[in-house]
C-alpha positions in Angstrom: -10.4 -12.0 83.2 -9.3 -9.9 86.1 -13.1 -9.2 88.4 -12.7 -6.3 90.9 -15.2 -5.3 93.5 -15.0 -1.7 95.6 -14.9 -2.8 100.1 -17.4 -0.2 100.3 -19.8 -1.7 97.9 -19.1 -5.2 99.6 -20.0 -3.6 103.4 -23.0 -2.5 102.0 -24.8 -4.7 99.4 -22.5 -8.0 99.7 -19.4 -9.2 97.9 -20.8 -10.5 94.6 -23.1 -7.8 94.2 -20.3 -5.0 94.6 -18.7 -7.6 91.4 -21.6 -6.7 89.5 -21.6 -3.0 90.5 -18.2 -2.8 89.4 -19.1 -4.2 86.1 -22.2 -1.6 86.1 -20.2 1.3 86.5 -17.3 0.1 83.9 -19.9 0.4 81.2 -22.0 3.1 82.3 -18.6 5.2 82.5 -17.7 3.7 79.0 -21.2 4.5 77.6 -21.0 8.4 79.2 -17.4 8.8 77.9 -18.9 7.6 74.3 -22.0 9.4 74.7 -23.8 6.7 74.4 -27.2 5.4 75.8 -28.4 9.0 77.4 -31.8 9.2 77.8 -33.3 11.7 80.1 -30.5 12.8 81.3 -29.3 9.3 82.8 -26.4 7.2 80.8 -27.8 3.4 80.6 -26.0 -0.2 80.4 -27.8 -3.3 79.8 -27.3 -7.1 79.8 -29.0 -10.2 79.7 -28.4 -12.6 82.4 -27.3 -15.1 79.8 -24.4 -12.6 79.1 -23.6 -12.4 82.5 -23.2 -16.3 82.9 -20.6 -15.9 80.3 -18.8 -12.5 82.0 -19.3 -14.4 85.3 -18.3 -18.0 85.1 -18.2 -18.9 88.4 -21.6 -18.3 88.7 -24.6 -20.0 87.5 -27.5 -18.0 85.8 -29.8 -19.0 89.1 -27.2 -17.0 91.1 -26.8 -14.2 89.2 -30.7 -13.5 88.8 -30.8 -13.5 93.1 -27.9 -11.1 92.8 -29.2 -8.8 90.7 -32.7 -9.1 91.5 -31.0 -8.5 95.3 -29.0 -5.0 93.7 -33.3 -4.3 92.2 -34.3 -4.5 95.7 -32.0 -2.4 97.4 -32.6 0.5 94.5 -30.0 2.9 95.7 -27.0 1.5 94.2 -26.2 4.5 91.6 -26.8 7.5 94.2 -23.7 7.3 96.6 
């Protein structure tokens, strides 16, 4: 599996959070091209952090609950 991550994202929030952005906004573009998951207004993604141990390897489920709990903390990662 090929992981991309945007420089801009990685400057601003870290590398392996702009990996998970990237993966955010793969799904939420999917999900608004399907119409899918709309609710007021907003299209939505979800996934558990057990999926993301198997979508992210190289990362153990400890990581990836600091790196998204560090993407919760910086709250203004959809409004660039």
């Amino acid at each position: 599996m090929i992981h991309t991550f945007d420089t801009d994202d990685a400057c601003r929030y870290g590398q392996e959070e702009s990996v998970i952005i990237q993966n955010f906004r793969f799904w939420i573009g999917h999900n608004r091209a399907n119409r899918m998951h709309q609710h007021d207004g907003r299209t939505w993604t979800y996934n558990s952090i057990q999926a993301f141990t198997e979508l992210f390897p190289y990362w153990t489920r400890k990581q990836i609950s600091r790196i998204v709990n560090s993407l919760i903390d910086s709250r203004d990662i959809g409004h660039r």
